[in-house]
DRENDO-1510 file (C-alpha; in Angstrom, 1 decimal, always signed):
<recs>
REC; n; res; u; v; w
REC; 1; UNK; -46.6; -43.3; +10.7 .
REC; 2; UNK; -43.0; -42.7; +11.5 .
REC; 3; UNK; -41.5; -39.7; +11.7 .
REC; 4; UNK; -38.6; -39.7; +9.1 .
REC; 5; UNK; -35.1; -38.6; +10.0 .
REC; 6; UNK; -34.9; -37.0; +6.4 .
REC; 7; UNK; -38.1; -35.3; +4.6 .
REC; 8; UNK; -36.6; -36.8; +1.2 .
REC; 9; UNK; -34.3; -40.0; +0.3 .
REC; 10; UNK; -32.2; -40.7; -2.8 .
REC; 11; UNK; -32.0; -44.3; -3.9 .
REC; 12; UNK; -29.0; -45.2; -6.1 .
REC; 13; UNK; -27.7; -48.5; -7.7 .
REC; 14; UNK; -24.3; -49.3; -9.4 .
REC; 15; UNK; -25.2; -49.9; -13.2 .
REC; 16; UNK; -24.2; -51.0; -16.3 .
REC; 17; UNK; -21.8; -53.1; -14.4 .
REC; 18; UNK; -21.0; -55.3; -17.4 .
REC; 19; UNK; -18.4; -55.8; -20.4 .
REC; 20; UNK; -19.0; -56.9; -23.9 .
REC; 21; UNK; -21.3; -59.9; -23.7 .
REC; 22; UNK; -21.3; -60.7; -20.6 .
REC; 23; UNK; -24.1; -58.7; -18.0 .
REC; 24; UNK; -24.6; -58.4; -14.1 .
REC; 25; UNK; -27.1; -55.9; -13.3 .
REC; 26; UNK; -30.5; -55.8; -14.5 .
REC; 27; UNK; -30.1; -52.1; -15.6 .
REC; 28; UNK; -33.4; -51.6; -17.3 .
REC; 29; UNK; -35.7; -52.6; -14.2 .
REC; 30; UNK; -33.5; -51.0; -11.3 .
REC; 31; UNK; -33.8; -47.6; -13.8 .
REC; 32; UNK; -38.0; -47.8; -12.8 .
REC; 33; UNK; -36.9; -47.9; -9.3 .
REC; 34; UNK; -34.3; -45.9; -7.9 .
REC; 35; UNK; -33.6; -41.7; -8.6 .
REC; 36; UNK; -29.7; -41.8; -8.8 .
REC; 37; UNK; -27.8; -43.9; -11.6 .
REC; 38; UNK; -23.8; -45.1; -10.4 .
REC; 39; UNK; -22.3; -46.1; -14.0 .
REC; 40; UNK; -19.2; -47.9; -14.1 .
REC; 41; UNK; -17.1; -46.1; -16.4 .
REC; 42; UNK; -14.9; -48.9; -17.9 .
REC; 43; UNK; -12.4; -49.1; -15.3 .
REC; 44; UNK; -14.0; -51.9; -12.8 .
REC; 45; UNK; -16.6; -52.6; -15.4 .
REC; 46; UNK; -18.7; -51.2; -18.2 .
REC; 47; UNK; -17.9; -50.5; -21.6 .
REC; 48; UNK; -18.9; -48.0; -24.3 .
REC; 49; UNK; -21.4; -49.5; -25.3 .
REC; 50; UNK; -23.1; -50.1; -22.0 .
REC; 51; UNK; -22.7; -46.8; -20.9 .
REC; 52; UNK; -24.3; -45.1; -23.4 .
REC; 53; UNK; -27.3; -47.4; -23.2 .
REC; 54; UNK; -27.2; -47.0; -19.3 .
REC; 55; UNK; -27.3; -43.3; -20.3 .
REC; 56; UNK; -30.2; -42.8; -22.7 .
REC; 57; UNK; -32.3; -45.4; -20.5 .
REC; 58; UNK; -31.4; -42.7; -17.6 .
REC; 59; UNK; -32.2; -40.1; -19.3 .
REC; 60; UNK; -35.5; -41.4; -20.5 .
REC; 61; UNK; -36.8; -42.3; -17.2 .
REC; 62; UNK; -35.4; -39.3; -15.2 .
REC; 63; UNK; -32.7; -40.8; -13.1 .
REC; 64; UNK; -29.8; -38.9; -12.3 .
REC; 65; UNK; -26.6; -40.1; -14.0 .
REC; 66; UNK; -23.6; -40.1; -11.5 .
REC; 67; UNK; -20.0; -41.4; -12.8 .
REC; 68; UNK; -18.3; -44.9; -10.6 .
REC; 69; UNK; -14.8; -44.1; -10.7 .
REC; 70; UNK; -13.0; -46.9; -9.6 .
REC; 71; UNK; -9.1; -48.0; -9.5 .
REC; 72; UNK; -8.2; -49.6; -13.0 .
REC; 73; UNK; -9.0; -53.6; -12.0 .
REC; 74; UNK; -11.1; -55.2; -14.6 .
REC; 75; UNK; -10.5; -58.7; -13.5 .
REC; 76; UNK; -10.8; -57.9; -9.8 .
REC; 77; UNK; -14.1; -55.4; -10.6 .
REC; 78; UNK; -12.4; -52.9; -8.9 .
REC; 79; UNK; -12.4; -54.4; -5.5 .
REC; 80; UNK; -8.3; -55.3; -5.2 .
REC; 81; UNK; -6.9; -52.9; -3.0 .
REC; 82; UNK; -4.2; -50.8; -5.3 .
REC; 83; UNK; -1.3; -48.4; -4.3 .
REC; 84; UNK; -2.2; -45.7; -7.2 .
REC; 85; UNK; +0.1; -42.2; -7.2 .
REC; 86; UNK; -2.4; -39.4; -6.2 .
REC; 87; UNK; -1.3; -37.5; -9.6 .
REC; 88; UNK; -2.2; -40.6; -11.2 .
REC; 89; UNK; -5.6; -41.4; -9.7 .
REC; 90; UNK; -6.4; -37.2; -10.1 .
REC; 91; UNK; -5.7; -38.3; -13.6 .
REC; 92; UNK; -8.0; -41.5; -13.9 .
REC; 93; UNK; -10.7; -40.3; -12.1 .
REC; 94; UNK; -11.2; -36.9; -14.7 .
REC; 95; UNK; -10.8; -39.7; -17.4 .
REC; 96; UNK; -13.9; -41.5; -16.0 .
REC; 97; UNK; -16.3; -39.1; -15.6 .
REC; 98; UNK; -15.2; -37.6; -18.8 .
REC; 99; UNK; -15.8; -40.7; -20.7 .
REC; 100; UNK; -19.3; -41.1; -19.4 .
REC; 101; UNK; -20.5; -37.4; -19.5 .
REC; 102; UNK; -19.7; -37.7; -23.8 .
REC; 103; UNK; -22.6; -40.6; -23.3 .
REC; 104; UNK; -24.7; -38.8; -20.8 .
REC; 105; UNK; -24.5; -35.1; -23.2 .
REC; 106; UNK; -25.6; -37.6; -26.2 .
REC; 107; UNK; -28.4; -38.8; -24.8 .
REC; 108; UNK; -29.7; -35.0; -23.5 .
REC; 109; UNK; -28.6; -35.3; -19.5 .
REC; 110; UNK; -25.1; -34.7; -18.1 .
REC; 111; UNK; -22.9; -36.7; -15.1 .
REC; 112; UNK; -25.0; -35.4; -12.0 .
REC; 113; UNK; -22.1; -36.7; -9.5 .
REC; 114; UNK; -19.5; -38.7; -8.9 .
REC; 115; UNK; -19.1; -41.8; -6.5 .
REC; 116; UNK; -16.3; -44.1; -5.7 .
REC; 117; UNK; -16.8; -48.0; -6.5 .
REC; 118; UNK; -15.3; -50.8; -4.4 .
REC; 119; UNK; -11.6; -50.5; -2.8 .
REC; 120; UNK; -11.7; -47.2; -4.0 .
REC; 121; UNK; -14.7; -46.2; -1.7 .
REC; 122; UNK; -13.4; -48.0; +1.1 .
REC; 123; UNK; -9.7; -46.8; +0.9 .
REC; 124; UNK; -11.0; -42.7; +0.4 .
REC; 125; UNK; -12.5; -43.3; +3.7 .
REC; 126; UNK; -9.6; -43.4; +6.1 .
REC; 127; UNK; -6.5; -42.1; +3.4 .
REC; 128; UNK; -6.3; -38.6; +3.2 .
REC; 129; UNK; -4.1; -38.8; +0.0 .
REC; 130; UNK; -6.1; -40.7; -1.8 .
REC; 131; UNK; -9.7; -39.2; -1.3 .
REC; 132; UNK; -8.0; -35.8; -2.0 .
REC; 133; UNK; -6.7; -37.0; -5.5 .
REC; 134; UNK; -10.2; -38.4; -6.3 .
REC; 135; UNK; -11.8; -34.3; -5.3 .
REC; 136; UNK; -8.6; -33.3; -7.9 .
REC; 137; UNK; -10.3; -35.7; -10.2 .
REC; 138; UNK; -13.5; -34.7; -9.9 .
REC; 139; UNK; -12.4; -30.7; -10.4 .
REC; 140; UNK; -10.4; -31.3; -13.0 .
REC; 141; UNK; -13.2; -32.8; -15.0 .
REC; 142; UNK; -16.0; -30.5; -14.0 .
REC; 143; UNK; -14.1; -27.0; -13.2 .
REC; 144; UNK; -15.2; -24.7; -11.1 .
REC; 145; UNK; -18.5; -25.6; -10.6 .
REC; 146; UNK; -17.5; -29.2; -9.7 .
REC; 147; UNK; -19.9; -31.6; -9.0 .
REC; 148; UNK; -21.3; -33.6; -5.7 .
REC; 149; UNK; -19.4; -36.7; -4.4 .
REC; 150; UNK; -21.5; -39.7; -2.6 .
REC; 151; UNK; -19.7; -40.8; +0.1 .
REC; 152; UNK; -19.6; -42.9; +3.5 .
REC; 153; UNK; -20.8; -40.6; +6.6 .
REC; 154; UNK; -17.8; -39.3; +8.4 .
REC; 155; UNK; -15.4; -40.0; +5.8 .
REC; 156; UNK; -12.3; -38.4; +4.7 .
REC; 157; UNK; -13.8; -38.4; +1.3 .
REC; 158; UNK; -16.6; -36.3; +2.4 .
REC; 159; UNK; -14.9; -34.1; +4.0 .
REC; 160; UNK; -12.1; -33.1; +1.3 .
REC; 161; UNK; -15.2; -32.6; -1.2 .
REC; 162; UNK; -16.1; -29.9; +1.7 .
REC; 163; UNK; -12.5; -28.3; +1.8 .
REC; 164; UNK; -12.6; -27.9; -2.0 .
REC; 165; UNK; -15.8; -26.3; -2.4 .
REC; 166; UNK; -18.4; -29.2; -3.7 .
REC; 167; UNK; -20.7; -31.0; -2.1 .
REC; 168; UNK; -20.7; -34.2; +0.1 .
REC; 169; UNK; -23.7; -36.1; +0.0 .
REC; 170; UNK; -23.8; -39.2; +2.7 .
REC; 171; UNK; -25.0; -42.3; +2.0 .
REC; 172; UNK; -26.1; -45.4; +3.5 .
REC; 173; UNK; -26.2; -49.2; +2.8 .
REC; 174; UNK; -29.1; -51.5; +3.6 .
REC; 175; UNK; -27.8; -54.6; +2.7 .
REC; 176; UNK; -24.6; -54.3; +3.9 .
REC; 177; UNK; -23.3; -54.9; +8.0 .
REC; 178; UNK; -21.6; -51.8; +9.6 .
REC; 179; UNK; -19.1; -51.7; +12.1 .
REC; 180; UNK; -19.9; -50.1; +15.5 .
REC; 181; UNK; -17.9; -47.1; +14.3 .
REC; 182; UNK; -19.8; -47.1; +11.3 .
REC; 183; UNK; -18.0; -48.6; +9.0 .
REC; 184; UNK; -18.8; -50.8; +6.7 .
REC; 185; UNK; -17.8; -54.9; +7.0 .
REC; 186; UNK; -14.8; -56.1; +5.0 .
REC; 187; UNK; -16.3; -58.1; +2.1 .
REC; 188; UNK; -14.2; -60.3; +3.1 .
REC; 189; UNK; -15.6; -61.3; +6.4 .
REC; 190; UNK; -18.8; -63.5; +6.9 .
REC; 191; UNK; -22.0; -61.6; +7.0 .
REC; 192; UNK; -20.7; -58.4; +5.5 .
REC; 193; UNK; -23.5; -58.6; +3.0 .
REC; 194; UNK; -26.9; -59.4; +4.1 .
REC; 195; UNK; -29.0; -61.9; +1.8 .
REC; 196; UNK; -32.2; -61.7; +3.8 .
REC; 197; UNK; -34.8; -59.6; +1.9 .
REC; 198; UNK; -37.7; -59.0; +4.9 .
REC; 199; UNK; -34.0; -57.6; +6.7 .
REC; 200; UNK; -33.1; -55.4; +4.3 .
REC; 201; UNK; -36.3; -53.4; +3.5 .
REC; 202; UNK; -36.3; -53.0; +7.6 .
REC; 203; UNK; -33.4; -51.8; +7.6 .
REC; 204; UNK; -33.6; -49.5; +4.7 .
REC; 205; UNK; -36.7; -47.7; +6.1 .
REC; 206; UNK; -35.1; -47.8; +9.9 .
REC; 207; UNK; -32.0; -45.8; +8.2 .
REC; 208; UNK; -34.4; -43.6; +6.5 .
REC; 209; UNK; -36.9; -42.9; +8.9 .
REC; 210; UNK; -35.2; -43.7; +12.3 .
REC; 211; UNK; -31.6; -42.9; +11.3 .
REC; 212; UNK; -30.1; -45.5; +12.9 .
REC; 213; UNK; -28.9; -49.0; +11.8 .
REC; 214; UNK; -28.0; -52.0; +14.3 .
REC; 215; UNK; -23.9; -52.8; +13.2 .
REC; 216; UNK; -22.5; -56.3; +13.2 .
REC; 217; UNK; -22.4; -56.9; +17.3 .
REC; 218; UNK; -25.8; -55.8; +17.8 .
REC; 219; UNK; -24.9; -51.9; +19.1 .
REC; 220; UNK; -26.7; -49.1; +17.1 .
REC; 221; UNK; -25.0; -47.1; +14.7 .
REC; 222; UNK; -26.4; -43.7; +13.9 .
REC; 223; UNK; -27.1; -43.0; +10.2 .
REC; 224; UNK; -27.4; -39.5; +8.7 .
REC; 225; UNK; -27.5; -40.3; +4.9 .
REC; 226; UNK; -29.1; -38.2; +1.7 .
REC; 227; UNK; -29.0; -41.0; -0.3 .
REC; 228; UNK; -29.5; -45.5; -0.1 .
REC; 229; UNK; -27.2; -47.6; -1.8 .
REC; 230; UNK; -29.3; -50.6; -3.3 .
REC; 231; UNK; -26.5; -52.8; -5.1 .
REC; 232; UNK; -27.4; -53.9; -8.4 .
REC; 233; UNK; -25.3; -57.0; -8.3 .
REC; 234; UNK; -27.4; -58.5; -5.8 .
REC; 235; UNK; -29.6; -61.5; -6.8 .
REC; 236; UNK; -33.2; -60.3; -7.6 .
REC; 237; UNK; -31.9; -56.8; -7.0 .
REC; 238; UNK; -34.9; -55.2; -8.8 .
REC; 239; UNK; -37.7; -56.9; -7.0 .
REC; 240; UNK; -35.7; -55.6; -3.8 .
REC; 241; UNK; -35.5; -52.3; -4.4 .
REC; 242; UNK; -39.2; -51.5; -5.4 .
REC; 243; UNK; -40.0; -53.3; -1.6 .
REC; 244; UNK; -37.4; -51.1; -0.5 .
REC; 245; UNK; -39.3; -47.9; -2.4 .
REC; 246; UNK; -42.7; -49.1; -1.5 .
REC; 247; UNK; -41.9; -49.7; +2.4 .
REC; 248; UNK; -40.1; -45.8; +2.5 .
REC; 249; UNK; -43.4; -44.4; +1.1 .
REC; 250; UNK; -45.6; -46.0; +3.6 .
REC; 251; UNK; -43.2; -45.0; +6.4 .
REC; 252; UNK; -43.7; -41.8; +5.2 .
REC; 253; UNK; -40.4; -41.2; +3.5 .
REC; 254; UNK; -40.3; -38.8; +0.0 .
REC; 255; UNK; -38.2; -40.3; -2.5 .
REC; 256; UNK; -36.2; -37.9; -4.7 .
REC; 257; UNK; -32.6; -37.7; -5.9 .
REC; 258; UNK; -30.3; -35.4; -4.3 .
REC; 259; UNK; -28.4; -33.6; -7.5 .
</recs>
């Protein structure tokens, strides 16, 4: 038995990462794994449609429903790296969450909290401006009682959530390579995501349990997360996270969502 770093883990999955007919994440079987819901709120991906029935399947099984705000960039699912004002962003961010907590009201559950998607998470963790106009987003769609924001460790996300009063939650990626400042790897670069199943559920319960993770060159990163990212998008991204659920247990890691 290992001792875990954290007594209780949240896993989470981008969802309903579609648009009309056409489908990428296999929503209904991730939603009987994981505790935390990211739903694409039409900007990156998703449409009405899909997010309400992201929504009432969430509700149904208990999962938290968070909202993936993301820069407006359909064709480039949100992973183009965009200039947008911080008045602007504010602006589109609200939008998003708003749009999804109509679906997630509707179907007897509310948005839980909010987590950047793609270059939006990436850019938010190093530009001040810009992860300060996604916190004005989130408080000018949930007032004063704001809501959480799931962000990288150490970012500057994270810590403008703290500076305005809501929570930061940290999470952690198993399947993607880190940087030895903890970071994650470009998308761009080879390697940055990791294929290799037996790896991924080691690392996943390493982060957990050991919090610690071994970056790109071999050096160990320290992890401190509340909640694992398992992306959806991945190929047999279901079968992969209930490993992933079923080697945290054994390690002794409780699995719970964090809002």
């Amino acid at each position: 038995m290992i001792t875990p770093a954290a007594a209780e883990i949240d896993l989470n999955a981008d969802l309903g990462e579609g648009f009309g007919r056409w489908t990428l994440t296999d929503d209904e079987a991730l939603l009987s794994v994981v505790t935390s819901a990211n739903v694409a709120c039409g900007f990156h991906a998703g449409d009405p449609s899909i997010m309400r029935r992201v929504c009432e399947l969430a509700a149904e099984r208990g999962v938290r429903i968070g909202a993936q705000v993301a820069y407006r960039d359909l064709a480039g699912f949100g992973r183009r790296a965009m200039d947008v004002p911080a008045g602007e962003l504010a602006a589109e961010v609200a939008y998003q969450i708003g749009a999804l907590d109509v679906f997630a009201r509707a179907a007897g559950s509310a948005v839980s909290y909010v987590k950047p998607h793609g270059a939006l998470y990436n850019r938010t963790v190093h530009d001040a401006e810009q992860a300060a106009a996604v916190v004005a987003g989130v408080r000018l769609a949930a007032g004063p009682a704001g809501l959480p924001v799931l962000g990288l460790p150490g970012s500057l996300l994270l810590a403008a959530a703290g500076e305005a009063g809501l929570a930061g939650v940290p999470e952690a990626f198993a399947d993607r390579a880190y940087t030895p400042v903890g970071t994650l790897v470009p998308r761009s670069e080879p390697g940055a995501v990791l294929h290799d199943p037996d790896a991924v559920v080691a690392r996943a319960v390493r982060m957990a349990a050991g919090g610690a993770v071994a970056a790109a060159d071999g050096s160990t990163v320290r992890v401190t997360a509340r909640s694992l990212c398992l992306h959806g998008d991945t190929p047999g991204a279901a079968d992969l996270a209930r490993r992933v659920r079923a080697a945290l247990c054994a390690a002794g890691v409780a699995v719970g969502a964090f809002a």
